[in-house]
C-alpha positions as protocol buffer text, in pm:
chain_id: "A"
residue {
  index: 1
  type: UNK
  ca { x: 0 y: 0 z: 0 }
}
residue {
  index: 2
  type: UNK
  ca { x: 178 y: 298 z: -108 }
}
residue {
  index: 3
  type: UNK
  ca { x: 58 y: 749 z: -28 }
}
residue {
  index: 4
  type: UNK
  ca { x: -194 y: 704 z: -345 }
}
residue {
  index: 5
  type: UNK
  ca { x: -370 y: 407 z: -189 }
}
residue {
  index: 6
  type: UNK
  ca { x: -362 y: 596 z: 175 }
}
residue {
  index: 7
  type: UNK
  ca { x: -561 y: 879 z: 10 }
}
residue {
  index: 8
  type: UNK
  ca { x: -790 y: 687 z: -189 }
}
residue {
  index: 9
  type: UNK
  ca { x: -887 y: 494 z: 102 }
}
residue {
  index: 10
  type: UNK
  ca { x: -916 y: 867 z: 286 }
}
residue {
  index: 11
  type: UNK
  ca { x: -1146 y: 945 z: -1 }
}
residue {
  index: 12
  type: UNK
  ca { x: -1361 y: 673 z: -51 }
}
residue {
  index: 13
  type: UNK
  ca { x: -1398 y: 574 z: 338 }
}
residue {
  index: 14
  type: UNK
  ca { x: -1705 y: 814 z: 378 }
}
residue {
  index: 15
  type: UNK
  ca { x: -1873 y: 706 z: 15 }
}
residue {
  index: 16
  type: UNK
  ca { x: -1782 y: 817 z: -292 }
}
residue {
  index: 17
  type: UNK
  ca { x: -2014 y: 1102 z: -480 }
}
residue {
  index: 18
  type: UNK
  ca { x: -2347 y: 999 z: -610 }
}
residue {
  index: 19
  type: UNK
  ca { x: -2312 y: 1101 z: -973 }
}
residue {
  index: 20
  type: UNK
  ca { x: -2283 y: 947 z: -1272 }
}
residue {
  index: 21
  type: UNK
  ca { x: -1858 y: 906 z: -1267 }
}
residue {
  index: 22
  type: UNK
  ca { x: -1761 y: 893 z: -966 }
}
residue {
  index: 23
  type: UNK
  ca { x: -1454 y: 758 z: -1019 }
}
residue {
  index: 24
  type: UNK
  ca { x: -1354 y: 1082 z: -1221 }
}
residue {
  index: 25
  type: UNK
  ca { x: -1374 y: 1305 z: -949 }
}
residue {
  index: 26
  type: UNK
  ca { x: -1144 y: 1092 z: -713 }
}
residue {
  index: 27
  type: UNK
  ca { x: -876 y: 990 z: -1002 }
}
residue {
  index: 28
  type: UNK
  ca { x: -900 y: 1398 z: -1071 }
}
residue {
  index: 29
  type: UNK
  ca { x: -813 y: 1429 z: -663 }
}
residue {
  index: 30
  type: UNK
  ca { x: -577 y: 1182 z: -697 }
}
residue {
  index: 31
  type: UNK
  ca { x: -390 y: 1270 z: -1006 }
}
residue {
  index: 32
  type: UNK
  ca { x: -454 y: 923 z: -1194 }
}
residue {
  index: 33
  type: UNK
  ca { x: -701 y: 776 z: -1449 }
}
residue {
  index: 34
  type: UNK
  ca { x: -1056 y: 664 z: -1316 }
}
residue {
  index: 35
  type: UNK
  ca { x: -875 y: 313 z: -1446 }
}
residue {
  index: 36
  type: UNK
  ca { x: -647 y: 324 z: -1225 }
}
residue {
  index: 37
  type: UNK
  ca { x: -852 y: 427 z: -949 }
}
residue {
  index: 38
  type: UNK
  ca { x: -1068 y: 85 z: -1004 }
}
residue {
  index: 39
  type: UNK
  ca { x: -776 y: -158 z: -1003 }
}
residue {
  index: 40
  type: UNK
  ca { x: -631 y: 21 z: -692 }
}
residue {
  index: 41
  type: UNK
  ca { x: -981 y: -76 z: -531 }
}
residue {
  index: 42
  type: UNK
  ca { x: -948 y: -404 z: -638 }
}
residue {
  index: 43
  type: UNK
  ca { x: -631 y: -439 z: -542 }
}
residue {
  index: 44
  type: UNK
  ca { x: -696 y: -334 z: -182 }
}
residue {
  index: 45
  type: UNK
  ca { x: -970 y: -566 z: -152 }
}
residue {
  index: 46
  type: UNK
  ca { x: -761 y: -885 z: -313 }
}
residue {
  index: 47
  type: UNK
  ca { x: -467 y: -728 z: -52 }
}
residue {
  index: 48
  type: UNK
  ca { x: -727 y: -784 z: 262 }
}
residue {
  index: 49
  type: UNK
  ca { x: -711 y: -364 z: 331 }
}
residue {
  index: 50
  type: UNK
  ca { x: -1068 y: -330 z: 217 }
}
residue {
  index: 51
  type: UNK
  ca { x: -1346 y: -656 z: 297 }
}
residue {
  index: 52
  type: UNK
  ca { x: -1654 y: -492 z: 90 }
}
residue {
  index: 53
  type: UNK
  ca { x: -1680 y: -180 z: -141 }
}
residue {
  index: 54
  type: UNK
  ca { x: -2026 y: -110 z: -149 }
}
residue {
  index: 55
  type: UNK
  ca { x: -2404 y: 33 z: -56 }
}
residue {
  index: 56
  type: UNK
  ca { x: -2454 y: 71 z: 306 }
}
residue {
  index: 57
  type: UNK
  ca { x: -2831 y: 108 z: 387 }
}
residue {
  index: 58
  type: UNK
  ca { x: -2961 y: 303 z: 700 }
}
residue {
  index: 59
  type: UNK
  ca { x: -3136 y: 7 z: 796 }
}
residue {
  index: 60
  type: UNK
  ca { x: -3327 y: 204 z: 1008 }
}
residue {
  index: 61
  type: UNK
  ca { x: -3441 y: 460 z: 755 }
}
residue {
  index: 62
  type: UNK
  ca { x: -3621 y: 158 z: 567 }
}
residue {
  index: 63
  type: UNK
  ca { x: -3798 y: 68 z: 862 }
}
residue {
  index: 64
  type: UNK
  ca { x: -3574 y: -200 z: 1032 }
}
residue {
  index: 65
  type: UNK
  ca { x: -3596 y: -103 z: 1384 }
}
residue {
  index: 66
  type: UNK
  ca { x: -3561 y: -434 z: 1602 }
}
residue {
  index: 67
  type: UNK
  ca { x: -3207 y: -443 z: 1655 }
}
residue {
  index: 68
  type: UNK
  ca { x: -3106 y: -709 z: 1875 }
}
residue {
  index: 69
  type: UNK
  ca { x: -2771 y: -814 z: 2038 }
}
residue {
  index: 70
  type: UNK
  ca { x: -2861 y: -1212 z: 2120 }
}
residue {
  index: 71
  type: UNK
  ca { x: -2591 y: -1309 z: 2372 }
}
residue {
  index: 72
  type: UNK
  ca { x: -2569 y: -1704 z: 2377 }
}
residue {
  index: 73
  type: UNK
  ca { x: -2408 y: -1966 z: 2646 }
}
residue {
  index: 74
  type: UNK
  ca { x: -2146 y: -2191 z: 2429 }
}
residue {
  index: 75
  type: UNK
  ca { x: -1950 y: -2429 z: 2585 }
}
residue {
  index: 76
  type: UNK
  ca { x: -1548 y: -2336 z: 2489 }
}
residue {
  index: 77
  type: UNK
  ca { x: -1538 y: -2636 z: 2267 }
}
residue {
  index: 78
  type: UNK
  ca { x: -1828 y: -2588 z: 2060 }
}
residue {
  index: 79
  type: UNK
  ca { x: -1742 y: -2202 z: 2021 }
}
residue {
  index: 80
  type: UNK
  ca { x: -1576 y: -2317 z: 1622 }
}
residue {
  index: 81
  type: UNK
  ca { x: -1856 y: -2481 z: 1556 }
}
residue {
  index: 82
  type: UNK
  ca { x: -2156 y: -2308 z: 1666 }
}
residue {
  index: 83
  type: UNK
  ca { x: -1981 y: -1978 z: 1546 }
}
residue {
  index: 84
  type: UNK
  ca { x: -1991 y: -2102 z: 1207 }
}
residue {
  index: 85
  type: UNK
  ca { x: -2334 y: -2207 z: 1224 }
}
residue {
  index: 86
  type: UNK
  ca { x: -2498 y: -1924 z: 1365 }
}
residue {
  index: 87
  type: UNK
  ca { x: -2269 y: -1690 z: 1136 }
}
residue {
  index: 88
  type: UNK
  ca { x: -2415 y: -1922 z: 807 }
}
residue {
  index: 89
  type: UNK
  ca { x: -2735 y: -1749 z: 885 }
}
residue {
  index: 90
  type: UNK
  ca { x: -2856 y: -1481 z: 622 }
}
residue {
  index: 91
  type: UNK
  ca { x: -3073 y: -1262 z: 906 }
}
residue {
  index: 92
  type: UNK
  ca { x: -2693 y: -1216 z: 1137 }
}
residue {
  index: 93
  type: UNK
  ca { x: -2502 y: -954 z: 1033 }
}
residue {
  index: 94
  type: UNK
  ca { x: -2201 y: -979 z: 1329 }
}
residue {
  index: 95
  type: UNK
  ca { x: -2110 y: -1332 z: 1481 }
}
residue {
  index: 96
  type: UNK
  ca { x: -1841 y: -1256 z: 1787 }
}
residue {
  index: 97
  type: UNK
  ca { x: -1669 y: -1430 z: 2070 }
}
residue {
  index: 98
  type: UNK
  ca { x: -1639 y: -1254 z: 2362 }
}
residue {
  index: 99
  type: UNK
  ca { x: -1454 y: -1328 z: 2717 }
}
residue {
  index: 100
  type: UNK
  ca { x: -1713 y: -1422 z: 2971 }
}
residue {
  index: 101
  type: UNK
  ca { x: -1636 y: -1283 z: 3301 }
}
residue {
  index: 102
  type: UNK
  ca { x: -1777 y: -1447 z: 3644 }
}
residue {
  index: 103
  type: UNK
  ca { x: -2139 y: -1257 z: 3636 }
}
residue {
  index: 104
  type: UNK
  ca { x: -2123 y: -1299 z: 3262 }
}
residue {
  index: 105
  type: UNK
  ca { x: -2119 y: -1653 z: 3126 }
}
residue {
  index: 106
  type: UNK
  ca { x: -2262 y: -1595 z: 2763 }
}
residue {
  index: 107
  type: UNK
  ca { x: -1940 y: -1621 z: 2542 }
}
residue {
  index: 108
  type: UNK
  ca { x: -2078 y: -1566 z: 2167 }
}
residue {
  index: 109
  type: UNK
  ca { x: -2265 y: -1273 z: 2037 }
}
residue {
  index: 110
  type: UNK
  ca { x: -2473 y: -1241 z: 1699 }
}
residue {
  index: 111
  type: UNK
  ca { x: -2674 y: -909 z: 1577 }
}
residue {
  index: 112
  type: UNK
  ca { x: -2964 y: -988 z: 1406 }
}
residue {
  index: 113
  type: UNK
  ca { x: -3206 y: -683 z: 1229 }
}
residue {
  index: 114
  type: UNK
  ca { x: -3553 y: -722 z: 1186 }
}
residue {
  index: 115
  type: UNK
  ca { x: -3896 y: -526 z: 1134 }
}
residue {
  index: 116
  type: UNK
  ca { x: -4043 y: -690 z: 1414 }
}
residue {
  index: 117
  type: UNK
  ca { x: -3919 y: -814 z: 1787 }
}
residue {
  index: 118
  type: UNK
  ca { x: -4085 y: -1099 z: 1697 }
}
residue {
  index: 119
  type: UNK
  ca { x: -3918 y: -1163 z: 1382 }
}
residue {
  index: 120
  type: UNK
  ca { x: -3594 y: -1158 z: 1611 }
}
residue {
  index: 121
  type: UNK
  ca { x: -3721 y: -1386 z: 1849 }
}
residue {
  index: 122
  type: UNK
  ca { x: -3808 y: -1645 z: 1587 }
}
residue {
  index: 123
  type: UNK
  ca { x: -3461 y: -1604 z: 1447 }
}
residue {
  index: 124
  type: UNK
  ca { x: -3315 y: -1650 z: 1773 }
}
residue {
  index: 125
  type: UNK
  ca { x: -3486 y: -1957 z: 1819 }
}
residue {
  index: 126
  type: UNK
  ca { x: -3428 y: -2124 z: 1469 }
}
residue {
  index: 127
  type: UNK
  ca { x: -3064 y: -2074 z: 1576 }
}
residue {
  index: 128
  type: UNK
  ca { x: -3124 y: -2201 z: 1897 }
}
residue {
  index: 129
  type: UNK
  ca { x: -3245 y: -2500 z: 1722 }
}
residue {
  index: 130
  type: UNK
  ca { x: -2951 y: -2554 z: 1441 }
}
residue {
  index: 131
  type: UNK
  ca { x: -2706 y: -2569 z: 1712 }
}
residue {
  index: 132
  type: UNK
  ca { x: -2866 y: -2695 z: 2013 }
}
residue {
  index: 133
  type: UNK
  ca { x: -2747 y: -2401 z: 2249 }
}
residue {
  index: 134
  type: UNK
  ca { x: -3044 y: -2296 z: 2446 }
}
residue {
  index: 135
  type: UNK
  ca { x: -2902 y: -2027 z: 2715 }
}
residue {
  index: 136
  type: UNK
  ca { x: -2941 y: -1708 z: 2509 }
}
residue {
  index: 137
  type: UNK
  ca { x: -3071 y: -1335 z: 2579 }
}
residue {
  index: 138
  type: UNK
  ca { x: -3163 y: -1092 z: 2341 }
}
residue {
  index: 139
  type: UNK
  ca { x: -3106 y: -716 z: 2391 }
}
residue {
  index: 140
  type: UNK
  ca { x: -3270 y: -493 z: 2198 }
}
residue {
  index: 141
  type: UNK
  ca { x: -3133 y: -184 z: 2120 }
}
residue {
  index: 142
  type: UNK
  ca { x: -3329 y: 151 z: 2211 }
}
residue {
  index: 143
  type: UNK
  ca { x: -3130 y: 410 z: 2055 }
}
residue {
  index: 144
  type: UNK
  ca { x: -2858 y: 451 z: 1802 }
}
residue {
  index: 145
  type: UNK
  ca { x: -2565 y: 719 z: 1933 }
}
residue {
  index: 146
  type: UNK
  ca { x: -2333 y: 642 z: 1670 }
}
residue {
  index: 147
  type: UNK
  ca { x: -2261 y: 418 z: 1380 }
}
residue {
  index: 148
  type: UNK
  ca { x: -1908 y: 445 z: 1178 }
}
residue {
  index: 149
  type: UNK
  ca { x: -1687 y: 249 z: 1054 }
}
residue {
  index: 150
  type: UNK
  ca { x: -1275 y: 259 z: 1095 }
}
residue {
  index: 151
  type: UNK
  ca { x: -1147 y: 587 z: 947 }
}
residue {
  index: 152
  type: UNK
  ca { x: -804 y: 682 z: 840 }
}
């Protein structure tokens, strides 16, 4: 990754403009062809430097308001396992292990994003079922303070 890929990444880490070539404006900023700007992308992505380059939707702006953080029980040698299966399913969008600490004992940790609490709930419970874990919570969020990603 060399300065030209730094300031691309600076560039494009917000969103790039919403016209019809957007790549022009950046290779313009950037002092190379829109080409050029394109393979650089790609070549970040092959590299590992960027996972996904594209839409992000305000999920709640569409009307996907049940949020919730379902905290699950796995026993430590199942954690592979279960991860994977609860991560294969379409309606999570973050699968993580977490420590547990001694008034804590739930271990992995899986958003899912719904219209409906109930929609979560059934979710919950069809992974419940896949992997035979049944000591889960789900928190639901209330209100969103802040939502980035990593910036430069």
């Amino acid at each position: 990754m060399d300065e030209v890929d730094t300031r691309l990444l600076k560039l494009t880490q917000d969103g790039i403009p919403f016209v019809h070539s957007p790549f022009a404006i950046i290779s313009e900023e950037l002092g190379i062809t829109e080409d050029e700007v394109v393979q650089r992308i790609e070549q970040l992505q092959k590299n590992g430097f960027i996972r996904r380059f594209g839409a992000s939707i305000g999920h709640r702006a569409i009307g996907i308001t049940a949020n919730a953080m379902c905290t699950w029980n796995v026993p430590d040698e199942r954690v592979e396992e279960v991860g994977a299966v609860m991560a294969g399913f379409t309606e999570v969008t973050h699968c993580y292990e977490r420590p547990r600490y001694p008034d804590w004992p739930y271990n992995l940790f899986t958003m899912v994003h719904s219209y409906t609490k109930e929609d979560c709930e059934y979710v919950a419970q069809e992974i419940s079922r896949a992997t035979g874990i049944t000591d889960y919570n789900l928190l639901y969020s209330v209100r969103e303070f802040k939502k980035t990603g990593v910036r430069l």
